[in-house]
N, CA, C and O atoms as a GROMACS GRO file, in nm:
protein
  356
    1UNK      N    1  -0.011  -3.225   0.334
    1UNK     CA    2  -0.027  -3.098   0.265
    1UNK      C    3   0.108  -3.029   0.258
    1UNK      O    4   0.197  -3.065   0.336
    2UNK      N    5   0.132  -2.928   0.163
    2UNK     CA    6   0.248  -2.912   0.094
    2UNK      C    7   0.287  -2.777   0.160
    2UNK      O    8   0.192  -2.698   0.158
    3UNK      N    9   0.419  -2.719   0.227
    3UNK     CA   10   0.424  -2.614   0.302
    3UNK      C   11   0.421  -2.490   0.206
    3UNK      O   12   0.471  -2.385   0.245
    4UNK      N   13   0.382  -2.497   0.118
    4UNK     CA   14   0.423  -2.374   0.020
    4UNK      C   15   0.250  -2.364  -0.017
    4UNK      O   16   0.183  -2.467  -0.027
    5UNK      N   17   0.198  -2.242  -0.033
    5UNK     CA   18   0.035  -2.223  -0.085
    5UNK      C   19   0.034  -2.207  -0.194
    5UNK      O   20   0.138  -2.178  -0.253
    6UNK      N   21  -0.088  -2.220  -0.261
    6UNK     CA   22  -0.130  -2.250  -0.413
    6UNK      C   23  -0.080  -2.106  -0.465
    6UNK      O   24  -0.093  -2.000  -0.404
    7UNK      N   25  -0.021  -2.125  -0.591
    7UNK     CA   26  -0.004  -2.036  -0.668
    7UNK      C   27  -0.144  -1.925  -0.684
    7UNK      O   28  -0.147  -1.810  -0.641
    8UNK      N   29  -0.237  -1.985  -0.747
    8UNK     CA   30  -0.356  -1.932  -0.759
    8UNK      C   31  -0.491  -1.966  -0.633
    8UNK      O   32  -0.552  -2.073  -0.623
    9UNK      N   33  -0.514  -1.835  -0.541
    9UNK     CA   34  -0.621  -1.898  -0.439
    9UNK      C   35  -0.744  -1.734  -0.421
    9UNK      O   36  -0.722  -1.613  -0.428
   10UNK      N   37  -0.872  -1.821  -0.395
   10UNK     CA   38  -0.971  -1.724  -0.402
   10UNK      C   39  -1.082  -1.731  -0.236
   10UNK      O   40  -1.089  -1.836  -0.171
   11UNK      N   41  -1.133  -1.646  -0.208
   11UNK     CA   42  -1.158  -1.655  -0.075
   11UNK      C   43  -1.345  -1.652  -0.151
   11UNK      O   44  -1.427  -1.630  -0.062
   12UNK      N   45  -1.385  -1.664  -0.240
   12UNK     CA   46  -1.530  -1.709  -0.313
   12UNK      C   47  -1.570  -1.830  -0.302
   12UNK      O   48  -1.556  -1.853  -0.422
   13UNK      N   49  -1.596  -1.897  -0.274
   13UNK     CA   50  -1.644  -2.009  -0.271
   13UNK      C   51  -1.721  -2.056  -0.415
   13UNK      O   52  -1.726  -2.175  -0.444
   14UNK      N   53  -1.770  -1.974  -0.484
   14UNK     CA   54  -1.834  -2.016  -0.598
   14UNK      C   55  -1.670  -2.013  -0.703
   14UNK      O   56  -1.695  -2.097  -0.789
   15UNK      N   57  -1.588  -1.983  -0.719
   15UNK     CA   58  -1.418  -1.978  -0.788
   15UNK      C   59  -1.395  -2.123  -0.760
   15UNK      O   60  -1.421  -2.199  -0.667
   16UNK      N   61  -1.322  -2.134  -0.910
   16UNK     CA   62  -1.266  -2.274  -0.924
   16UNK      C   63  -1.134  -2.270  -0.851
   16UNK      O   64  -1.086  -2.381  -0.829
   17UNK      N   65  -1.057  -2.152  -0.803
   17UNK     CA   66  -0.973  -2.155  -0.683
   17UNK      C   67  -0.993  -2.183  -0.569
   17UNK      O   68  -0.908  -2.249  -0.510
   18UNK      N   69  -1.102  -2.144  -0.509
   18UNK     CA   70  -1.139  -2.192  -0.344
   18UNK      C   71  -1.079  -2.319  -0.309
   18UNK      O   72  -1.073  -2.425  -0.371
   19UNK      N   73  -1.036  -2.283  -0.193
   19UNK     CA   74  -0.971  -2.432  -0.122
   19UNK      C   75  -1.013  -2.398   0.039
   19UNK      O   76  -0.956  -2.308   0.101
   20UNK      N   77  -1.116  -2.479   0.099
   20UNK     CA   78  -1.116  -2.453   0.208
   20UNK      C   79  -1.034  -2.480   0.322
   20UNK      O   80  -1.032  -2.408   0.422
   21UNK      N   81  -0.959  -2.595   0.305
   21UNK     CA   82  -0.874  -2.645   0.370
   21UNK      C   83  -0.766  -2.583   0.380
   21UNK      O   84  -0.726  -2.570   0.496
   22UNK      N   85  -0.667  -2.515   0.256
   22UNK     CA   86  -0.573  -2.403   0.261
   22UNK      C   87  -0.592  -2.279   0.352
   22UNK      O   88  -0.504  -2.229   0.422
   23UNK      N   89  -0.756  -2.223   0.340
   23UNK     CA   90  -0.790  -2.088   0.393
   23UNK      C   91  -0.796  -2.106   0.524
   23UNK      O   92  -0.773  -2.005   0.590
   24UNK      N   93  -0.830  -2.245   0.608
   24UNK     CA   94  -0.823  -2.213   0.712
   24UNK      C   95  -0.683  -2.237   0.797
   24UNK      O   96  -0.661  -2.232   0.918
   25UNK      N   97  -0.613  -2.258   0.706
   25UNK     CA   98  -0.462  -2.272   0.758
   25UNK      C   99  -0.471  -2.087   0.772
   25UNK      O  100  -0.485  -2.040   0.885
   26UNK      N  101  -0.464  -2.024   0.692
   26UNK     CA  102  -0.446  -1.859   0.715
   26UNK      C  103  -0.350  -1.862   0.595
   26UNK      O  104  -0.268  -1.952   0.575
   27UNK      N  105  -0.365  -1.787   0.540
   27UNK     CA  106  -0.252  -1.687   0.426
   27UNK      C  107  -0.196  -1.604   0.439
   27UNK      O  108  -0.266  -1.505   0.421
   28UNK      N  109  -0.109  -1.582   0.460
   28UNK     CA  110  -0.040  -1.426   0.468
   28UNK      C  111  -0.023  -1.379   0.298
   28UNK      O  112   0.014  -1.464   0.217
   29UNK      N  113  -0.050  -1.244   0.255
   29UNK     CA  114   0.002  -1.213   0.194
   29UNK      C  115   0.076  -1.088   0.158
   29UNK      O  116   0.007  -0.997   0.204
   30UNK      N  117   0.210  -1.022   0.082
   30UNK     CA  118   0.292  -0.916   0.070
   30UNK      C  119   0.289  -0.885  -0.044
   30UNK      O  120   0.350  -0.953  -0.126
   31UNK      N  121   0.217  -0.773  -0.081
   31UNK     CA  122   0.201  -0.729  -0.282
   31UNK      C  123   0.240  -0.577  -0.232
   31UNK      O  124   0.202  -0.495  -0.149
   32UNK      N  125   0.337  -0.589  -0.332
   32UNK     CA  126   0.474  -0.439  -0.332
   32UNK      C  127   0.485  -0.397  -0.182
   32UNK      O  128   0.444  -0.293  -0.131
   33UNK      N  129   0.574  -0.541  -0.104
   33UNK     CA  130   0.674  -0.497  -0.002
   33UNK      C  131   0.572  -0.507   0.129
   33UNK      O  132   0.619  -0.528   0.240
   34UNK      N  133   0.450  -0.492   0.110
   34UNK     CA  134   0.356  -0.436   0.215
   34UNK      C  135   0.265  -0.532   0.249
   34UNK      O  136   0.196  -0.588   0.163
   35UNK      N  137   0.256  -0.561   0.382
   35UNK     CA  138   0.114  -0.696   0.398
   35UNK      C  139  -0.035  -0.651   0.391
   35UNK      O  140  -0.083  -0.551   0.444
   36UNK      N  141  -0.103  -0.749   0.312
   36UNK     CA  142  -0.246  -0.688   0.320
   36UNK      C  143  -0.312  -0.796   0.397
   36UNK      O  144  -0.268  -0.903   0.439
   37UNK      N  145  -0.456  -0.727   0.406
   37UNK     CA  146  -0.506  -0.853   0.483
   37UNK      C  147  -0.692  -0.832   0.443
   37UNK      O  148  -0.784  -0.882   0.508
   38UNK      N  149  -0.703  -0.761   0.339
   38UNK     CA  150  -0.801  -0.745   0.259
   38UNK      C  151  -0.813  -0.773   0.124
   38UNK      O  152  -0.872  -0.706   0.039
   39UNK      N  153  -0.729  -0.916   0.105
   39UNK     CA  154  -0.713  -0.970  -0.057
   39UNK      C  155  -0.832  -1.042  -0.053
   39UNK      O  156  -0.886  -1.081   0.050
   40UNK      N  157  -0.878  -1.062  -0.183
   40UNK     CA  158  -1.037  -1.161  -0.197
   40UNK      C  159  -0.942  -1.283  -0.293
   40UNK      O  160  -0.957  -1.405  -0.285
   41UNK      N  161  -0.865  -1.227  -0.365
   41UNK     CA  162  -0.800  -1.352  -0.452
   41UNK      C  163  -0.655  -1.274  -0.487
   41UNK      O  164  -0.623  -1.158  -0.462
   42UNK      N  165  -0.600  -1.353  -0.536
   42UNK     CA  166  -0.455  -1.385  -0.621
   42UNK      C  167  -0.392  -1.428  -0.668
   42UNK      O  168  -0.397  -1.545  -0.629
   43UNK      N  169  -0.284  -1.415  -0.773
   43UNK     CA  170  -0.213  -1.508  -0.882
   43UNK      C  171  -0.057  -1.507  -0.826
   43UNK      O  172  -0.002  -1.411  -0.880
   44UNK      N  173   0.017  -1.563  -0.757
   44UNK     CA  174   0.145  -1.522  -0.766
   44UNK      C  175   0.254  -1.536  -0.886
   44UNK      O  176   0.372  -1.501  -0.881
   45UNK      N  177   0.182  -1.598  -1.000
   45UNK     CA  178   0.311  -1.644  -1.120
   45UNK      C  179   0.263  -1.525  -1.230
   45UNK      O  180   0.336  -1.482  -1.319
   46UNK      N  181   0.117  -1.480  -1.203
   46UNK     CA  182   0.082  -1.340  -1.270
   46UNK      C  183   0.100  -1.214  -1.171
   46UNK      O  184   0.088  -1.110  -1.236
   47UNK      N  185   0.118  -1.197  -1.075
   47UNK     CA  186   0.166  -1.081  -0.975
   47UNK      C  187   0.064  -1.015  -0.998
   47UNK      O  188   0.078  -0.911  -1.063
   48UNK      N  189  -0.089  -1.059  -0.948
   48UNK     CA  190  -0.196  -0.979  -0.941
   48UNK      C  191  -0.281  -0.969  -0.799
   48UNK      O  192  -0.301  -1.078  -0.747
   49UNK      N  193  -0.313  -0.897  -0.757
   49UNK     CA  194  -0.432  -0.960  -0.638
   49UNK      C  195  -0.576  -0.852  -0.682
   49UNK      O  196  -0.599  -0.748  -0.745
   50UNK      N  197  -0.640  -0.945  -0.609
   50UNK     CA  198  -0.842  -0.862  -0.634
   50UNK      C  199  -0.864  -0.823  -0.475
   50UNK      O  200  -0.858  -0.918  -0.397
   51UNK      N  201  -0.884  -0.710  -0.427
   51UNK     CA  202  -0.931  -0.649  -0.337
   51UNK      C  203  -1.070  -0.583  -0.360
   51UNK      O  204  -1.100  -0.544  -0.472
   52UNK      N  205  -1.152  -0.571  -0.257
   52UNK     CA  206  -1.313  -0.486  -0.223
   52UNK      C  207  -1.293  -0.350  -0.225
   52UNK      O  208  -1.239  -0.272  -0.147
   53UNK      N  209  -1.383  -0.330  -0.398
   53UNK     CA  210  -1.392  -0.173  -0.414
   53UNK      C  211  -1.492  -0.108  -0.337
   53UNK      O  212  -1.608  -0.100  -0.377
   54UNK      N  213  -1.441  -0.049  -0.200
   54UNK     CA  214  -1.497  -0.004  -0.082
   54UNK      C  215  -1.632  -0.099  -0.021
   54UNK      O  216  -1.626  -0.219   0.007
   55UNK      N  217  -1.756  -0.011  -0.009
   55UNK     CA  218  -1.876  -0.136   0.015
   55UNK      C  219  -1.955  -0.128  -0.097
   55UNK      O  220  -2.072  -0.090  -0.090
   56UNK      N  221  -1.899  -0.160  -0.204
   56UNK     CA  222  -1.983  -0.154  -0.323
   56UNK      C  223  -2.006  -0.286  -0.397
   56UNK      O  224  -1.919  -0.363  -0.438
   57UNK      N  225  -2.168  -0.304  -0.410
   57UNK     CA  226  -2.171  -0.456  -0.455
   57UNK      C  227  -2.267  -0.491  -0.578
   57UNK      O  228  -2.348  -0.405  -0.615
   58UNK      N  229  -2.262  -0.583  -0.624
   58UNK     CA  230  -2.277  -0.598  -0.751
   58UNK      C  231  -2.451  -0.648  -0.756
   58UNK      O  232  -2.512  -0.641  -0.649
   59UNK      N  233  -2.484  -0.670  -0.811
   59UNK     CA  234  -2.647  -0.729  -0.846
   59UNK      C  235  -2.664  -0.853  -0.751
   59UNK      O  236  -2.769  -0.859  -0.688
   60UNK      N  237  -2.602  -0.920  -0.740
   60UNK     CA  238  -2.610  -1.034  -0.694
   60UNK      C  239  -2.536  -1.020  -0.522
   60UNK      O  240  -2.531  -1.123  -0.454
   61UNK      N  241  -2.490  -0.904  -0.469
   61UNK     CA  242  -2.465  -0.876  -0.346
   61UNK      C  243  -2.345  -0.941  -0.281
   61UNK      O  244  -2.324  -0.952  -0.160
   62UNK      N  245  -2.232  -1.002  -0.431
   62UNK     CA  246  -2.107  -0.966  -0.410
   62UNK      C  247  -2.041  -0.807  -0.372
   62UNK      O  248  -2.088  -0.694  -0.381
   63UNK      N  249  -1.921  -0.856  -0.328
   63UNK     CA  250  -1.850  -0.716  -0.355
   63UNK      C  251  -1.774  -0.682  -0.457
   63UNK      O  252  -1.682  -0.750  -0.502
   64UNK      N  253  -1.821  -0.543  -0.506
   64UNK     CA  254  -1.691  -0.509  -0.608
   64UNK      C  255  -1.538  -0.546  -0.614
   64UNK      O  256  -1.486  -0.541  -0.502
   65UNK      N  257  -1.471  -0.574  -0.695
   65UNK     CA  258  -1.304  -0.580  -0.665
   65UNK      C  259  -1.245  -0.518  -0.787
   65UNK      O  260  -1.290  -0.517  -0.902
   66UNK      N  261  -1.151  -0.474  -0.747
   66UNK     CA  262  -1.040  -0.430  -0.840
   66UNK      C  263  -0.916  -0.551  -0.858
   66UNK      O  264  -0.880  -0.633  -0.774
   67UNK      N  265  -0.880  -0.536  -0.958
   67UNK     CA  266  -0.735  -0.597  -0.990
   67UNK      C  267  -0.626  -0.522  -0.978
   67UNK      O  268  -0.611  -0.424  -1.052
   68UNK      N  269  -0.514  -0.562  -0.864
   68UNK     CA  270  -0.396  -0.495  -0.853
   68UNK      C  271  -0.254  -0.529  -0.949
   68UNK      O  272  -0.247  -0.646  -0.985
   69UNK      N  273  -0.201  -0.486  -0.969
   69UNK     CA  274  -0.079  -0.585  -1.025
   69UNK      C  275   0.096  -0.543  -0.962
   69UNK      O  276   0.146  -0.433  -0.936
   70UNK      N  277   0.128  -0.624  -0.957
   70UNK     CA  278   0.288  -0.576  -0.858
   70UNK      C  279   0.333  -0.710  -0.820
   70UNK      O  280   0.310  -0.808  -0.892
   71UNK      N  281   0.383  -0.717  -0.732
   71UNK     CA  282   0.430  -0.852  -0.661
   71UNK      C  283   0.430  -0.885  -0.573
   71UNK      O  284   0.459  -0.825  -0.470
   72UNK      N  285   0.379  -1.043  -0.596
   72UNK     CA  286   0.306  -1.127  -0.469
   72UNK      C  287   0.353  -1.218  -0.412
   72UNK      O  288   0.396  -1.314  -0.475
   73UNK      N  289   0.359  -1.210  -0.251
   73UNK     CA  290   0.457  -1.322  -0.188
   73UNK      C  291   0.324  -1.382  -0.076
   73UNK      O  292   0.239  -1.325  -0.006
   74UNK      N  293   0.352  -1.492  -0.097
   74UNK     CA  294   0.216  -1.603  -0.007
   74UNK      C  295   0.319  -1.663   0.069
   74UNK      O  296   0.433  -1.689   0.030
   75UNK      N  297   0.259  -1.686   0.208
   75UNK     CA  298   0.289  -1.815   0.315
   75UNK      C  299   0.221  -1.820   0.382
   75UNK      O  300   0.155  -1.717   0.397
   76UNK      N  301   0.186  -1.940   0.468
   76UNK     CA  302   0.067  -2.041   0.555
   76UNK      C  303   0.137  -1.937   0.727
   76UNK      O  304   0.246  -1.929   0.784
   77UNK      N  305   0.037  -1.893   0.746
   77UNK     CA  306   0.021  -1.817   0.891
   77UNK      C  307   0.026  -1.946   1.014
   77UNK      O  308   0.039  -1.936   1.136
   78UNK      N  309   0.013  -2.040   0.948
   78UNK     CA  310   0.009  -2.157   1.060
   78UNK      C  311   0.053  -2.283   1.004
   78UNK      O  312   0.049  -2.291   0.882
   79UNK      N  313   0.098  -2.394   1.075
   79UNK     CA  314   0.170  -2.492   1.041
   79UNK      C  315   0.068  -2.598   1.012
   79UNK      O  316  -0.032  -2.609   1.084
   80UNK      N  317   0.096  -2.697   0.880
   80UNK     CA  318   0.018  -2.823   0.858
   80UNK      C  319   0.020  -2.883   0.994
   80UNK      O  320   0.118  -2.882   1.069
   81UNK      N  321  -0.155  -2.963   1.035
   81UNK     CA  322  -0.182  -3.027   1.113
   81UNK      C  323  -0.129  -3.167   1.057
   81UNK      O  324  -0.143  -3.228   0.951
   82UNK      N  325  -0.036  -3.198   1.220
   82UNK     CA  326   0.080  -3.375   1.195
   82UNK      C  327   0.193  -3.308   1.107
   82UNK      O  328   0.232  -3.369   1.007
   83UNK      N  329   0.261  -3.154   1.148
   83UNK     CA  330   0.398  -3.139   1.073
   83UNK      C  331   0.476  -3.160   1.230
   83UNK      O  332   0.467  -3.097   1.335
   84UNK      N  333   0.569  -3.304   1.182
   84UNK     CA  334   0.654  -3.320   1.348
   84UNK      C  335   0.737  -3.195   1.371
   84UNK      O  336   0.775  -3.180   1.487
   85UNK      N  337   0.774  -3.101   1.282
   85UNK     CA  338   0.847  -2.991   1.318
   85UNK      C  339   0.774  -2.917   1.365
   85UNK      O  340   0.790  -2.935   1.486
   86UNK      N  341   0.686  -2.827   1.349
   86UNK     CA  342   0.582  -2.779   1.405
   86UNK      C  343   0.557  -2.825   1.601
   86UNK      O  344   0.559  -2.747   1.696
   87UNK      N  345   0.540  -2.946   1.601
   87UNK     CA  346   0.487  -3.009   1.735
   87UNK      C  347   0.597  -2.994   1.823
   87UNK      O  348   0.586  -2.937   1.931
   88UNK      N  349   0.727  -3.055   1.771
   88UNK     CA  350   0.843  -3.027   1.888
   88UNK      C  351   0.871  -2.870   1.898
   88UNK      O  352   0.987  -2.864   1.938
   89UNK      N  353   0.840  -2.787   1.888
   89UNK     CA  354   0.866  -2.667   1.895
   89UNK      C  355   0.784  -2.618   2.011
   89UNK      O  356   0.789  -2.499   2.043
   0.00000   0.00000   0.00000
């Protein structure tokens, strides 16, 4: 697996983004300077993220989201399992 995270990733499981294997590595993400840790999805080559409009949910007992736009910086909170750099450390 590739140390850099998907351009495009969604924490839905029904999204043709979902990657479960990425999410449980952890994501960090920084949109305008600041870390969040309540993103539901994001684009980094479109500088967008979708966050939960408060506890408000839709018919189907999703949550609402808004679209942010600004700029988005992704990295893996934890190291690929079998990275030898990672292990000697």
């Amino acid at each position: 697996m590739s140390d850099t995270p998907p351009d495009h990733l969604s924490t839905n499981p029904r999204s043709p983004h979902f990657d479960m294997e990425v999410l449980q590595r952890g994501i960090g993400i920084r949109f305008k300077g600041r870390e969040r840790k309540d993103v539901e999805e994001y684009s980094i080559s479109e500088g967008w993220i979708r966050v939960a409009a408060g506890k408000t949910r839709d018919r189907h007992g999703n949550p609402l989201t808004i679209k942010l736009s600004g700029e988005v910086e992704a990295w893996f909170e934890n190291p690929a399992e079998g990275d030898k750099a990672a292990d000697a450390e």
